[in-house]
ROVEX-406622 format. One record per residue (C-alpha): z, x, y; residue in three letters. Coordinates in steps of 0.5 Angstrom, whole numbers, plus 2048, in hexadecimal, padded with zeros to 3 digits. Last residue first. Layout:
BEGIN
Z;X;Y;ALA
...
end
This chain:
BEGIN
6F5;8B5;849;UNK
6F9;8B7;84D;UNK
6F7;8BC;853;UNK
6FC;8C0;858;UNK
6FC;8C4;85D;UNK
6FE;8CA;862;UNK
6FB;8CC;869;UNK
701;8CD;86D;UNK
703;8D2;866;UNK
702;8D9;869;UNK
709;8DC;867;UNK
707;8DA;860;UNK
701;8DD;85F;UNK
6FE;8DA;859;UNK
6FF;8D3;85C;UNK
6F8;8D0;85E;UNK
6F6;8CB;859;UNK
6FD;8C8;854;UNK
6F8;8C4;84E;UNK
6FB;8BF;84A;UNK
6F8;8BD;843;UNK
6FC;8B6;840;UNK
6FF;8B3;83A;UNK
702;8AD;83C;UNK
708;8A9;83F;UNK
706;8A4;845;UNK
707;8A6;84D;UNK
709;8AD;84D;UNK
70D;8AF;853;UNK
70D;8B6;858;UNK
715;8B6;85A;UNK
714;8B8;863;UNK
713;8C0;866;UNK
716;8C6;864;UNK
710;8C9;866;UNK
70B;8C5;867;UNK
705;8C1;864;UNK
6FF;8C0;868;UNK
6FC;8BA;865;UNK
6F7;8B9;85F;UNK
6FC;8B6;85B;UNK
703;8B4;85D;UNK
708;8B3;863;UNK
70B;8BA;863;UNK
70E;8BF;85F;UNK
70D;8C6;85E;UNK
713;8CC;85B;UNK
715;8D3;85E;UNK
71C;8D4;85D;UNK
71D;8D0;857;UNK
71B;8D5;851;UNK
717;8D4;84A;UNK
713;8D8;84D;UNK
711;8D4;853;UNK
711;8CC;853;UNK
70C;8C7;854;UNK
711;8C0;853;UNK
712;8BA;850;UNK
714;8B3;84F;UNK
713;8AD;84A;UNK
70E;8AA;846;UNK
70E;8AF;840;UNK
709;8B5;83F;UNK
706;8B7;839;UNK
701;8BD;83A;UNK
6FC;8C2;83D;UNK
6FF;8C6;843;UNK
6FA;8CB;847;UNK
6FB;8CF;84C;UNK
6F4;8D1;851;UNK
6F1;8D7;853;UNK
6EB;8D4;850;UNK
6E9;8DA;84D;UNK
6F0;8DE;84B;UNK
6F3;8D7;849;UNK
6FA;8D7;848;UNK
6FE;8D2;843;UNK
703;8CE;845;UNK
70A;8CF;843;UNK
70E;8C8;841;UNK
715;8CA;844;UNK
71C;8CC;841;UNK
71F;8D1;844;UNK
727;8CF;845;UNK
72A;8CA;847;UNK
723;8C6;846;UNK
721;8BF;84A;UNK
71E;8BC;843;UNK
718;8C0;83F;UNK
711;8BB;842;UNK
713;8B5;845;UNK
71A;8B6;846;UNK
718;8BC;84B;UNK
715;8C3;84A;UNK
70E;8C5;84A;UNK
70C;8CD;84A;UNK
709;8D1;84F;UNK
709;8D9;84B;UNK
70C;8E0;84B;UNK
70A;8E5;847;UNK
703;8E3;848;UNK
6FE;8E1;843;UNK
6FA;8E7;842;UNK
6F2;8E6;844;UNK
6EB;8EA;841;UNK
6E6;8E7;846;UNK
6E2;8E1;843;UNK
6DD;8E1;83F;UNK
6D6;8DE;83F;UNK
6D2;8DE;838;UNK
6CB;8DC;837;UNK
6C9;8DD;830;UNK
6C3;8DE;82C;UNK
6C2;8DE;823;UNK
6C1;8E4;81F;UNK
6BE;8E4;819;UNK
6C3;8E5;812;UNK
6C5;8ED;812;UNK
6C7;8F0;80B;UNK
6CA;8F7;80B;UNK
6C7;8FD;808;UNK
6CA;8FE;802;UNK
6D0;903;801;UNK
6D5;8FC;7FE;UNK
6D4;8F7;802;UNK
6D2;8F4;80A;UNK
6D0;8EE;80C;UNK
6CE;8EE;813;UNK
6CE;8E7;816;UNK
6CA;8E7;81D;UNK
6CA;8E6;823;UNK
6C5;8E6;82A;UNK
6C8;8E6;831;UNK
6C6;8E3;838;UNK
6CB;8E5;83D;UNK
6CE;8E0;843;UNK
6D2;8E4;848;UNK
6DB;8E2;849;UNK
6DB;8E8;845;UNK
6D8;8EE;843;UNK
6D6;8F0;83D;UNK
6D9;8F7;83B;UNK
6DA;8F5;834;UNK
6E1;8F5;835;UNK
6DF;8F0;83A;UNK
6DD;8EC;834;UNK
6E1;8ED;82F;UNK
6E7;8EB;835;UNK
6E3;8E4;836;UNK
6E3;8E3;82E;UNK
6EA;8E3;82D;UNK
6EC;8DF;833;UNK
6E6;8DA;832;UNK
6E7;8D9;82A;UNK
6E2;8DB;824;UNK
6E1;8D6;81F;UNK
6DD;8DA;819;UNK
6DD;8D4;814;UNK
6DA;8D6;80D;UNK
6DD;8DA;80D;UNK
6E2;8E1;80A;UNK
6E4;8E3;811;UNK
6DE;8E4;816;UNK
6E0;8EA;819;UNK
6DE;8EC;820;UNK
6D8;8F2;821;UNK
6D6;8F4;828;UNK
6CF;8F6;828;UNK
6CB;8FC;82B;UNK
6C4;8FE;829;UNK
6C5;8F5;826;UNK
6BD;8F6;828;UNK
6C0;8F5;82F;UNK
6BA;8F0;831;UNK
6C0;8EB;832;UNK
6C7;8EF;832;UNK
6CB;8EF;82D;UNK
6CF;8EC;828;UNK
6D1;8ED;820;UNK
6D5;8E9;81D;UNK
6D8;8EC;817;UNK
6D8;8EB;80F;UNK
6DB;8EF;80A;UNK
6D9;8EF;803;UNK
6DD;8F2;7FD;UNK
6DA;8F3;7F7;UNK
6D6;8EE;7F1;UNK
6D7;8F1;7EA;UNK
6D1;8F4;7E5;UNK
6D5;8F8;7E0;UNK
6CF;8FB;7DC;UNK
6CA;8FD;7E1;UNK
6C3;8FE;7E1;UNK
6C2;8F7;7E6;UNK
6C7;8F3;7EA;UNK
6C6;8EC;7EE;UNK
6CB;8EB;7F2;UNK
6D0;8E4;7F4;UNK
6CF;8DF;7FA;UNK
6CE;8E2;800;UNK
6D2;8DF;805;UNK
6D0;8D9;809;UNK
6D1;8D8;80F;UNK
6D2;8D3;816;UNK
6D5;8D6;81C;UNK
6DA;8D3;821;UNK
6DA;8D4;829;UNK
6E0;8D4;82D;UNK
6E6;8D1;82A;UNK
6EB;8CF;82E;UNK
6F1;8D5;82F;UNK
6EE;8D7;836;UNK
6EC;8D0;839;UNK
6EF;8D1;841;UNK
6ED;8D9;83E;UNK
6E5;8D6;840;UNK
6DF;8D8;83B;UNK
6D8;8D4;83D;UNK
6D6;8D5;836;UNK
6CD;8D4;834;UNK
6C9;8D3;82E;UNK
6CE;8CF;82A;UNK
6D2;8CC;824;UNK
6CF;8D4;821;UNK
6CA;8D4;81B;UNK
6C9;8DA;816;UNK
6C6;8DC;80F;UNK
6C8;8E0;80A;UNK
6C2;8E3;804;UNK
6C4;8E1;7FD;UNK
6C5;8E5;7F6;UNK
6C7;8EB;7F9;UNK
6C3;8F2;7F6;UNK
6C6;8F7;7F3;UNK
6C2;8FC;7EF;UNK
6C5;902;7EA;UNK
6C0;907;7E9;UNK
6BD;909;7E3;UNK
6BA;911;7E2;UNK
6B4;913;7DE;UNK
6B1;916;7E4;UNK
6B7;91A;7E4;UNK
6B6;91B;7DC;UNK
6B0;91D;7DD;UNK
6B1;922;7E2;UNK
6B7;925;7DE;UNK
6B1;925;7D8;UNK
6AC;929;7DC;UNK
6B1;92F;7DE;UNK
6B4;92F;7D7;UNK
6AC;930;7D5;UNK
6AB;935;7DB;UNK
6B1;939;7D9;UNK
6AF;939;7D1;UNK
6A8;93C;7D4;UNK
6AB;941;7D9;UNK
6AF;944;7D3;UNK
6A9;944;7CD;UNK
6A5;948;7D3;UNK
6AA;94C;7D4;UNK
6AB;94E;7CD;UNK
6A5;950;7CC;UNK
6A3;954;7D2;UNK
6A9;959;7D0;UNK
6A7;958;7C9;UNK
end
């Protein structure tokens, strides 16, 4: 009896055995696969970065997302989220170590100078070097591995990570603002590079003059472009109304300013 029912109870546990395995071989899984396959282009294969062009676009990258899903063995298909980032790294890197930017919603990625510049550095890249990268757009969604379009090359320059200072040149004068009473100026920008202040912009034919921090007890005048200005010195003149890029050379130190002078263009 004994070896009876022992053989009966192994034999029930085998066949329950046998039909799990049956129904895990049996087993259907949900599939999801995109319907297309992205790709990517940029505007240019080679960025020079300066700050005197920090809020101008830098490069522009051309994508397209992917299109919808293809669903199998699953009755509520739906299309999920996807999320798309530039990825950058160094050329013959394998992409071991990229940085990532997001690449919004597309099909048009611009990437500005000021912003791209930092990522850059954050990225360890140093400045003021000429660095050949790789990028690439990942597409990543749900729990899937990401999708990654070919890689295209990049030569990038940054420059140094710069502030503009607390106190800057500016231009004042009825060519510019008006002679203030108070601190009116047209503020220059600075170049951390070039070491150089810039001003970009509508100009009257009237007077003016450099002054700094929007204060009078240092300020630069003179007999005009391309000459040694002076402290204190003569009214500088705009002949024709118009718009006009001028550029203060030789003035970051304001104790220091025999050199100083100025470009209209």
């Amino acid at each position: 009896m004994q070896s009876w029912f022992i053989k009966t109870t192994v034999g029930a546990g085998t066949l329950a055995l046998l039909a799990l395995a049956a129904c895990k071989k049996d087993e259907v899984r949900a599939t999801l696969t995109p319907a297309s396959t992205p790709t990517l282009t940029a505007s240019t294969s080679a960025v020079v970065l300066s700050s005197a062009n920090a809020a101008q676009g830098a490069v522009i990258f051309t994508w397209t997302p992917i299109s919808g899903f293809n669903w199998t063995n699953v009755e509520h298909p739906y299309d999920p989220a996807v999320t798309y980032m530039l990825q950058f790294a160094k050329k013959g890197s394998n992409f071991a170590a990229p940085f990532n930017i997001s690449a919004g919603a597309g099909p048009n990625t611009t990437l500005n100078v000021a912003d791209f510049d930092a990522a850059i550095l954050a990225a360890g890249i140093a400045p003021n070097v000429t660095t050949d990268l790789e990028v690439r757009l990942q597409s990543a969604y749900a729990s899937n591995q990401p999708l990654y379009t070919a890689s295209l090359p990049l030569t990038v320059t940054p420059y140094p990570a710069c502030q503009q200072p607390a106190k800057a040149w500016g231009i004042v004068g009825p060519a510019g603002p008006g002679w203030p009473g108070g601190a009116i100026d047209f503020t220059m920008t600075y170049d951390c590079a070039a070491q150089t202040y810039t001003y970009t912009g509508p100009l009257k034919a009237d007077q003016f003059k450099f002054r700094f921090g929007k204060e009078w007890a240092t300020n630069l005048g003179g007999k005009g472009p391309n000459v040694p200005l002076a402290p204190g010195g003569d009214n500088l003149v705009v002949a024709t109304p118009g718009t006009y890029t001028v550029v203060l050379f030789a003035a970051t130190d304001t104790t220091n300013l025999a050199k100083a002078y100025y470009t209209i263009k």
